[in-house]
N, C-alpha and C positions, 0 to 999 in steps of 0.2 A: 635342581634343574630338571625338567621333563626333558628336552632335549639340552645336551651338552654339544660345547663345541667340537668339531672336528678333530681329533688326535692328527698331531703332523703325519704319524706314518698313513693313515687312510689319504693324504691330501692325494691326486693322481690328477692325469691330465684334463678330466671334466671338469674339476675345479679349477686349473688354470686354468680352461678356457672360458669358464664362466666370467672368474675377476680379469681376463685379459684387458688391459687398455686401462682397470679401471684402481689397480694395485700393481705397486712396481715391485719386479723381481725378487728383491731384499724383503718386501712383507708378503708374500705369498706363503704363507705357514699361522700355523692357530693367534702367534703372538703378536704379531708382526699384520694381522687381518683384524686384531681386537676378537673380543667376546660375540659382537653381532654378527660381522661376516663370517668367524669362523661357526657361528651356528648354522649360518644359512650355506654353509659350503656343504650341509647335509645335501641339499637339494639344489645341484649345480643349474638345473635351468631357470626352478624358481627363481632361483639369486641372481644370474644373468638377467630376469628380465626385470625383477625390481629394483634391483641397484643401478640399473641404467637410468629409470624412472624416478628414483630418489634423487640421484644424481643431478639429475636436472631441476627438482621440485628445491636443493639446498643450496645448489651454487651456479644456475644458468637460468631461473625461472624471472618474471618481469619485474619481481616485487623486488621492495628497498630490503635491506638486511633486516633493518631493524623490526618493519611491519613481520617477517618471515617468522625471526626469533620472538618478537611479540605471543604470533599464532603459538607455535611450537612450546613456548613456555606453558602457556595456558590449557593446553591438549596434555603436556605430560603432566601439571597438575591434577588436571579432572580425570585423569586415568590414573593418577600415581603413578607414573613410569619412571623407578630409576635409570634404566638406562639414557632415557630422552634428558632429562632433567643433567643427568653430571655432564652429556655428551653437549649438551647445549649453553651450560653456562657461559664457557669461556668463549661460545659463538654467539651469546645476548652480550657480553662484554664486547668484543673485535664488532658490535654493531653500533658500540655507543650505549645500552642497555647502564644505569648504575647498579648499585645493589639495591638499593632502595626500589628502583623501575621493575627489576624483575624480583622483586618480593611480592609489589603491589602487581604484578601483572600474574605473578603466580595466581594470585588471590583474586583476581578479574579484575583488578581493577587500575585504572589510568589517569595518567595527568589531563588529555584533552579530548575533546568529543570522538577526532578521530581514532585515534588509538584505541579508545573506550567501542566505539564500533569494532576492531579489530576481535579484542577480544569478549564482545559479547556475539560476533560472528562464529568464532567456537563455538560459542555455550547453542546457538540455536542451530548450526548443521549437526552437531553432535546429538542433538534430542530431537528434534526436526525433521533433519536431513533434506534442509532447507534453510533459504535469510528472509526473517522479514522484510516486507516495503521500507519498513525506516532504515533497517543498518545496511540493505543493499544502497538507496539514494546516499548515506552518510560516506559510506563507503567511497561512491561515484564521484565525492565531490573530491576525494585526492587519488584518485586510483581509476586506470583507463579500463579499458573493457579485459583488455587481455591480463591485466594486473588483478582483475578481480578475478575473475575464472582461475591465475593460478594461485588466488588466495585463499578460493575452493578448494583446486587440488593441494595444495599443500597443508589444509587442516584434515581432508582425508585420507592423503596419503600419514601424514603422524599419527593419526588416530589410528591407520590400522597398523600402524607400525607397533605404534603400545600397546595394543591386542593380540599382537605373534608375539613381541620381547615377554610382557605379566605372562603369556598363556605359557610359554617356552622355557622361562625363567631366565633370562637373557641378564647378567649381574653385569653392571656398572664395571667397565676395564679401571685397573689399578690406576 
């Protein structure tokens, strides 16, 4: 690991105030935060400001579950990120995902056009940094304006998430 996580005894009050509201009491400690937050407890503001923003992009943003875990699957494939990949299975599963779904989703690929848009939408803001005319209109036909923009932010919000976890060494919690 280039950065390790947090030793409990370093944890002090800038770090509870960074996870305040966003970790309960009992996990406010390296084990108890996982592997990612206690790396990012290095840098209590950074972490304050991005776990706010994550928070939102995984479980308040307009998109269906499943299209979510869809993206996310496909982002920690094409970056390798174990972290995203272990953290995500059992949240592509609680979306309806089978094993079969996110095997073939790991690997781009989908049962129907939409979907298939979903995750060729990865593959082109990730090299891009940009969607085609075809997969934004594909897109449009199940997904409203505000559901496509956070289906933006939420492949690069993971993308740079598996860019800090690979750079950082961020291991997969037991």
């Amino acid at each position: 690991m280039r950065i390790p996580p947090l030793p409990a005894d370093e944890w002090n009050e800038n770090v509870e105030a960074a996870f305040k509201g966003m970790l309960p009491r009992e996990r406010m400690n390296p084990e108890g935060a996982g592997n990612a937050l206690a790396t990012l407890a290095r840098h209590p503001d950074l972490a304050k400001a991005f776990v706010g923003f994550n928070l939102y992009i995984t479980f308040r943003s307009t998109l269906p579950p499943r299209v979510r875990e869809l993206a996310v699957l496909r982002v920690a494939a094409l970056t390798d990120c174990a972290y995203e990949t272990s953290g995500h299975l059992p949240m592509a599963k609680d979306a309806g995902l089978s094993d079969r779904e996110v095997t073939a989703a790991q690997g781009g690929i989908a049962a129907d056009q939409f979907e298939q848009s979903v995750l060729d939408a990865v593959v082109e803001l990730t090299k891009n940094t940009q969607l085609s005319e075809v997969t934004w209109k594909s897109l449009s036909e199940q997904l409203d304006e505000q559901q496509r923009m956070d289906l933006v932010f939420t492949i690069g919000s993971y993308y740079l998430v598996a860019m800090a976890f690979n750079t950082f060494g961020v291991q997969p919690d037991a």
